[in-house]
C-alpha positions in Angstrom: 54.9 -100.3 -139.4 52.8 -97.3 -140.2 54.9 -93.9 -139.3 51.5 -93.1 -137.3 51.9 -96.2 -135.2 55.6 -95.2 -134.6 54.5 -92.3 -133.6 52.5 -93.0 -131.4 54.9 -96.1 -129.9 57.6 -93.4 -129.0 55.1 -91.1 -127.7 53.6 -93.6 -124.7 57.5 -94.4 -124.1 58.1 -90.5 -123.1 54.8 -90.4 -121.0 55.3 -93.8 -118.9 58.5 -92.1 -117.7 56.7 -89.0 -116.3 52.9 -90.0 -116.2 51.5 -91.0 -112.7 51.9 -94.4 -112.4 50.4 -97.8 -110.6 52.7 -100.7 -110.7 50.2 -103.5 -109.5 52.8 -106.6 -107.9 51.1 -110.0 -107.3 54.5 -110.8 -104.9 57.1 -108.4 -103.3 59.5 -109.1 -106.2 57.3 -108.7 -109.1 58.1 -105.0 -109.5 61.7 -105.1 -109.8 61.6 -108.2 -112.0 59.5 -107.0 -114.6 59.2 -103.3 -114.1 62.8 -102.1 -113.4 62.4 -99.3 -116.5 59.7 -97.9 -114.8 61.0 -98.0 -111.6 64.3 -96.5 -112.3 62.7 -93.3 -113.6 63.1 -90.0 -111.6 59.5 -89.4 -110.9 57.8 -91.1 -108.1 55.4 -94.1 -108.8 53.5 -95.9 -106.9 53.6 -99.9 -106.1 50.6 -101.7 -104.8 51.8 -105.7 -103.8 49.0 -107.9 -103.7 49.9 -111.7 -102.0 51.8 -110.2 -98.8 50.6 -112.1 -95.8 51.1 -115.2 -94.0 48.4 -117.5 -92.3 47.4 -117.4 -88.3 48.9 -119.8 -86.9 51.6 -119.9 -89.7 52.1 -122.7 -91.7 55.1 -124.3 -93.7 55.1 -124.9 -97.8 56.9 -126.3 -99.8 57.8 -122.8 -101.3 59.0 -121.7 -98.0 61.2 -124.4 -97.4 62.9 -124.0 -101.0 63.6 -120.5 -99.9 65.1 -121.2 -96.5 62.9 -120.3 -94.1 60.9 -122.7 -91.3 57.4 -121.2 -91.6 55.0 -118.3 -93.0 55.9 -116.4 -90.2 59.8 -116.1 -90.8 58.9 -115.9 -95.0 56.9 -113.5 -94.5 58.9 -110.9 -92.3 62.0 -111.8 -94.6 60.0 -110.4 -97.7 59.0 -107.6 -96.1 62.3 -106.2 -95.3 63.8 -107.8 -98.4 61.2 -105.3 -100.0 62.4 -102.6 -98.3 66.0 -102.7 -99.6 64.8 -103.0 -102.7 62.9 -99.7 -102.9 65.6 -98.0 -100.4 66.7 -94.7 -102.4 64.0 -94.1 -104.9 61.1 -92.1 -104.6 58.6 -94.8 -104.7 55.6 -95.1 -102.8 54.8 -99.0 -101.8 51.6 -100.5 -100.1 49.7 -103.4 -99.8 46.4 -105.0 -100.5 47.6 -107.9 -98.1 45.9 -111.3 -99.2 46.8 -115.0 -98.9 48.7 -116.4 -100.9 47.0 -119.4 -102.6 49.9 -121.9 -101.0 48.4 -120.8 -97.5 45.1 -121.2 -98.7 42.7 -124.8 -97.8 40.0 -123.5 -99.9 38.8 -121.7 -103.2 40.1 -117.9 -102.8 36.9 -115.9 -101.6 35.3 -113.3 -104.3 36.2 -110.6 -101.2 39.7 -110.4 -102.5 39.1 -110.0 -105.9 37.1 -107.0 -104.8 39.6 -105.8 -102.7 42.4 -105.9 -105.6 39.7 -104.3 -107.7 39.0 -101.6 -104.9 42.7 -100.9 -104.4 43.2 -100.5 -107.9 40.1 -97.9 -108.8 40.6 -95.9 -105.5 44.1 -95.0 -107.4 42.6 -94.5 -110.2 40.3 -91.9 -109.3 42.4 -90.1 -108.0 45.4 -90.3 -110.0 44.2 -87.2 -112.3 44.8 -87.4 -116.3 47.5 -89.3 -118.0 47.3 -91.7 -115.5 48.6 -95.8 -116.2 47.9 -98.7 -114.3 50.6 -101.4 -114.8 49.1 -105.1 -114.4 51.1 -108.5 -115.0 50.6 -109.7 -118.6 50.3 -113.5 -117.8 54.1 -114.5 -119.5 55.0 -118.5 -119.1 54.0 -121.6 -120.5 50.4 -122.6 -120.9 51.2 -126.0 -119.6 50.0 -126.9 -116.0 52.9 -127.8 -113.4 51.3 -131.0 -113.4 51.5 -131.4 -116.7 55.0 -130.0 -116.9 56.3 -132.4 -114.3 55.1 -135.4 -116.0 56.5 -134.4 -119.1 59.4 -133.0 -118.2 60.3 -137.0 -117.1 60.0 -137.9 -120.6 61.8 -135.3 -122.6 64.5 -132.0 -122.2 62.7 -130.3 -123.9 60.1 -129.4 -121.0 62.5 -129.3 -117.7 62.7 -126.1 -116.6 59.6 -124.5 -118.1 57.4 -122.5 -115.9 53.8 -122.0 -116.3 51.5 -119.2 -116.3 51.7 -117.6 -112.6 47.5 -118.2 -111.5 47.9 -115.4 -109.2 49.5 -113.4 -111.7 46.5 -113.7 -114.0 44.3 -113.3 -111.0 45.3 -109.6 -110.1 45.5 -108.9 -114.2 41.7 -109.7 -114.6 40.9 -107.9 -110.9 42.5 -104.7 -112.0 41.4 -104.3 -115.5 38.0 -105.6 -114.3 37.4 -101.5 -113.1 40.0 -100.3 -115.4 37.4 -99.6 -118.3 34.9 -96.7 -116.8 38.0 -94.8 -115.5 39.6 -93.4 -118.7 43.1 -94.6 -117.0 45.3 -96.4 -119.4 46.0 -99.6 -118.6 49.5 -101.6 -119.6 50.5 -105.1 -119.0 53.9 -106.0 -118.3 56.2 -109.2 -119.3 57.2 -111.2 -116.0 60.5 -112.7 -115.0 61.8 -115.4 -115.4 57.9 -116.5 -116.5 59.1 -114.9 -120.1 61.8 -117.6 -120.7 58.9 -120.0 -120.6 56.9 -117.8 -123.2 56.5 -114.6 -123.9 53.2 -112.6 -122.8 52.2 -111.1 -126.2 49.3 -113.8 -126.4 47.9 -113.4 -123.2 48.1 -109.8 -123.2 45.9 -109.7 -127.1 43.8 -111.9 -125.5 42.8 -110.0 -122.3 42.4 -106.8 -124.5 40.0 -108.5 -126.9 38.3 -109.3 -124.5 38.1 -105.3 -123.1 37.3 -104.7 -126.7 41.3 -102.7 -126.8 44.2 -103.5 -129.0 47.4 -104.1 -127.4 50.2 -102.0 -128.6 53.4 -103.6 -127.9 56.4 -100.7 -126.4 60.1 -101.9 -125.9 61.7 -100.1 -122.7 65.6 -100.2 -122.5 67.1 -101.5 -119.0 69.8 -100.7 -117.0 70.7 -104.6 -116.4 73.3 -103.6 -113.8 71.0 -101.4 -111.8 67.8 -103.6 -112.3 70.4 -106.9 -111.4 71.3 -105.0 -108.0 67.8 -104.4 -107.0 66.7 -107.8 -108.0 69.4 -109.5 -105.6 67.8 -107.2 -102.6 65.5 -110.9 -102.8 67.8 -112.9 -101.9 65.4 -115.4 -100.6 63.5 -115.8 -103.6 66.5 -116.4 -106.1 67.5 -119.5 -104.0 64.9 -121.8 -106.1 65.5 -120.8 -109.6 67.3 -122.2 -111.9 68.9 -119.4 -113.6 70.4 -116.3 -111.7 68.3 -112.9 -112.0 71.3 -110.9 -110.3 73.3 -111.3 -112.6 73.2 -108.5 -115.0 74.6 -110.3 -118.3 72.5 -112.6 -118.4 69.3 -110.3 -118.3 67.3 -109.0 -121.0 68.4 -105.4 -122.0 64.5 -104.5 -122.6 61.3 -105.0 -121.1 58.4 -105.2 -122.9 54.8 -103.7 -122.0 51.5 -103.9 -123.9 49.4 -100.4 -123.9 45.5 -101.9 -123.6 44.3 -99.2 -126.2 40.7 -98.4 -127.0 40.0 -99.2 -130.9 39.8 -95.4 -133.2 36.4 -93.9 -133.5 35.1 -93.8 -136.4 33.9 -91.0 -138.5 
């Protein structure tokens, strides 16, 4: 690694823990499962969840039922509060874009709620002032369908218990970095959990800069397991499905990684 590149790794590490700050979260949990570094800085950032509302008249999934609760409507509720003791304490400012979720949905997602990810995303932008960073999921998990998964995952070990790409996770990447460009904010894309275990986000997040024409500069944060683990069991609900426990502070990674979505030099 060049000394220029080092450089310029440790200098993005000092500024995402002071610089004004997005932290785009498809679900409630998102933030505090991926971005607990950022989150656990003394300066205020802000959190925008994306996928917070449930159906009129509410409905029941599968989902739901895996997490305890009868319908939307309780689910719903639940999150919000669980939400709410997750960020109790800290500085943070949270909001809401408030869209389906694609379990409550009968058909394709309309283009209105791309737009209205997009919208959230560059009215915070614009007014964010210099320095500013836009966090966005990276697309972490397995590139293999659930479908997929679940057939083969019948005929070998070596499948159970992988976890493929989030779509709704690479929905609200592609929405926010879709307006990123003109802004002159700089983008980063985060590793989710527990998606990670099923593979890592470093090609997904290459890929969507390519195709911004950036490189993606990988940065290592260091985590306070035990603080992140206690925020993390705040969603309670949502731990009840998986198979390995996120509250537990041992057995969580003791960095996060980010990509910074960087423009390419100019040339002389």
């Amino acid at each position: 690694m060049s000394a220029a590149l080092g450089n310029s790794r440790e200098e993005w590490r000092r500024r995402l823990l002071s610089a004004p700050l997005l932290i785009v979260s498809p679900h409630q949990d998102d933030a505090w499962f991926s971005c607990a570094a950022l989150l656990l800085r003394s300066e205020r950032a802000d959190v925008l969840n994306v996928f917070t509302e449930g159906p009129t008249p509410p409905r029941t999934t599968e989902w739901d039922l895996r997490c305890g609760f009868r319908d939307s409507a309780a689910s719903t509720g639940a999150r919000l509060l669980e939400d709410a003791r997750a960020f109790a304490g800290t500085p943070h400012r949270v909001s809401s874009v408030g869209l389906l979720g694609r379990d409550y949905l009968d058909d394709s997602r309309d283009p209105a709620d791309a737009r209205a990810v997009a919208e959230a995303v560059a009215l915070w932008a614009h007014g964010a002032g210099d320095g500013a960073v836009v966090a966005l999921p990276a697309g972490a998990g397995s590139g293999l369908s659930k479908l997929v998964l679940r057939v083969l995952g019948r005929a070998s070990r070596l499948f159970r218990g992988r976890v493929p790409r989030h779509p709704e996770h690479l929905y609200v990447r592609d929405a926010g970095l879709a307006v990123l460009d003109p802004t002159g904010v700089a983008p980063l894309l985060y590793e989710e959990l527990p998606y990670l275990w099923s593979g890592g986000g470093a090609r997904e997040a290459r890929r969507a800069a390519a195709l911004h024409g950036r490189r993606a500069l990988e940065l290592t944060l260091e985590v306070d397991r035990r603080e992140k683990a206690r925020r993390i069991a705040c969603y309670a609900s949502q731990l009840l499905p998986l198979e390995r426990r996120l509250d537990d502070p041992e057995g969580l990674p003791p960095r996060e990684r980010y990509w910074l979505l960087e423009l390419p030099a100019a040339r002389d």
